[in-house]
N, C-alpha and C positions, 0 to 999 in steps of 0.2 A: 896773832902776830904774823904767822906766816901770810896771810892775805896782805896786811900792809908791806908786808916787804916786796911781794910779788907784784903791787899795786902802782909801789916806788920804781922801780924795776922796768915797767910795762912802760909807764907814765915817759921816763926819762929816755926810752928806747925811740919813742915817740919823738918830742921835742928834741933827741940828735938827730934821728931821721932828715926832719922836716930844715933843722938848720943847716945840714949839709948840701938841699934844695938848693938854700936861700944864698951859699955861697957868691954862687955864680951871678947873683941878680946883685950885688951890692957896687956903688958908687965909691969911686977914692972919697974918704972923709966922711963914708957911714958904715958902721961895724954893727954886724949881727950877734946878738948874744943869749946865751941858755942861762938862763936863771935855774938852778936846780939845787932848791932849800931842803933838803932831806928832812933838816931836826926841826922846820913847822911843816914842810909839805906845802910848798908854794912852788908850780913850777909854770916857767915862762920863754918865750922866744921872743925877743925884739930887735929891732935896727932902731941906734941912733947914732946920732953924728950931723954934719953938712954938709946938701949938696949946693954946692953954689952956693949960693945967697941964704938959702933956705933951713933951717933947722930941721930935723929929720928925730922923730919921737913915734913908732910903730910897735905898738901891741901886737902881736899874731896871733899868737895863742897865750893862755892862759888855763892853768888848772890847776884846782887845788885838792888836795885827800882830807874831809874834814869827816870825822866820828864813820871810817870805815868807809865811805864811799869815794869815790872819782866823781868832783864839780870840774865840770867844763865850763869853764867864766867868759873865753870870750874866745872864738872859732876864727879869724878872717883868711882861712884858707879854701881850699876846692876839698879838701878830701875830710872824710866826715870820720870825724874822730873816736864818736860814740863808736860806731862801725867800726875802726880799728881795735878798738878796744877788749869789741866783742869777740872779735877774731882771736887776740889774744886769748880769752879764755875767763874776761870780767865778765859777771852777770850782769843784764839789764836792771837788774834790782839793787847795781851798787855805781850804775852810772844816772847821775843828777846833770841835765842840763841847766847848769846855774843861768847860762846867758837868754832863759827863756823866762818869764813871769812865772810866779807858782800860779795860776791859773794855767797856764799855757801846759806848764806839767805834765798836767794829768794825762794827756791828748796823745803824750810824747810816746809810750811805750818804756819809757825809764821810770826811775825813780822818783818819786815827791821831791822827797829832800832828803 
């Protein structure tokens, strides 16, 4: 339990980080928001709302902690996540690039699944 808690913890340090970034880049009439599901382990940063005319619906990141590891679902920023993570102090054997094919996997230096 201590690894998920420490996992929760890292994850969530991460996605305020990155939202505190994203401040500064938002339009009147699109709000950036941290998803951070603790009791399934779903955690998220996105912008929506409208600019102008336009509906506004932005994934950023995405990751979820499924049976003990860190899945990274879906990355669209500059700065490499896996890498932060590692910094923190997660093993590579408990970071799963979900956003890659399990063929692609293997190649990764991370985890399978």
């Amino acid at each position: 339990m201590a690894n998920l808690d420490q996992y929760r913890k890292f994850v969530q340090e991460i996605i305020i980080e990155l939202h505190g970034y994203n401040q500064g880049n938002l339009n009147q009439g699109v709000d950036s928001q941290m998803i951070l599901d603790t009791d399934r382990d779903h955690y998220l940063l996105l912008d929506v709302g409208w600019q102008d005319k336009k509906y506004v619906y932005a994934v950023f990141v995405h990751i979820d902690i499924k049976d003990g590891k860190i899945w990274i679902q879906r990355n669209n920023t500059e700065i490499n996540l896996a890498e932060r993570l590692q910094v923190k102090g997660v093993s590579s054997s408990d970071i799963v690039l979900g956003l890659h094919s399990p063929f692609l996997r293997q190649f990764s230096g991370y985890a399978i699944a």
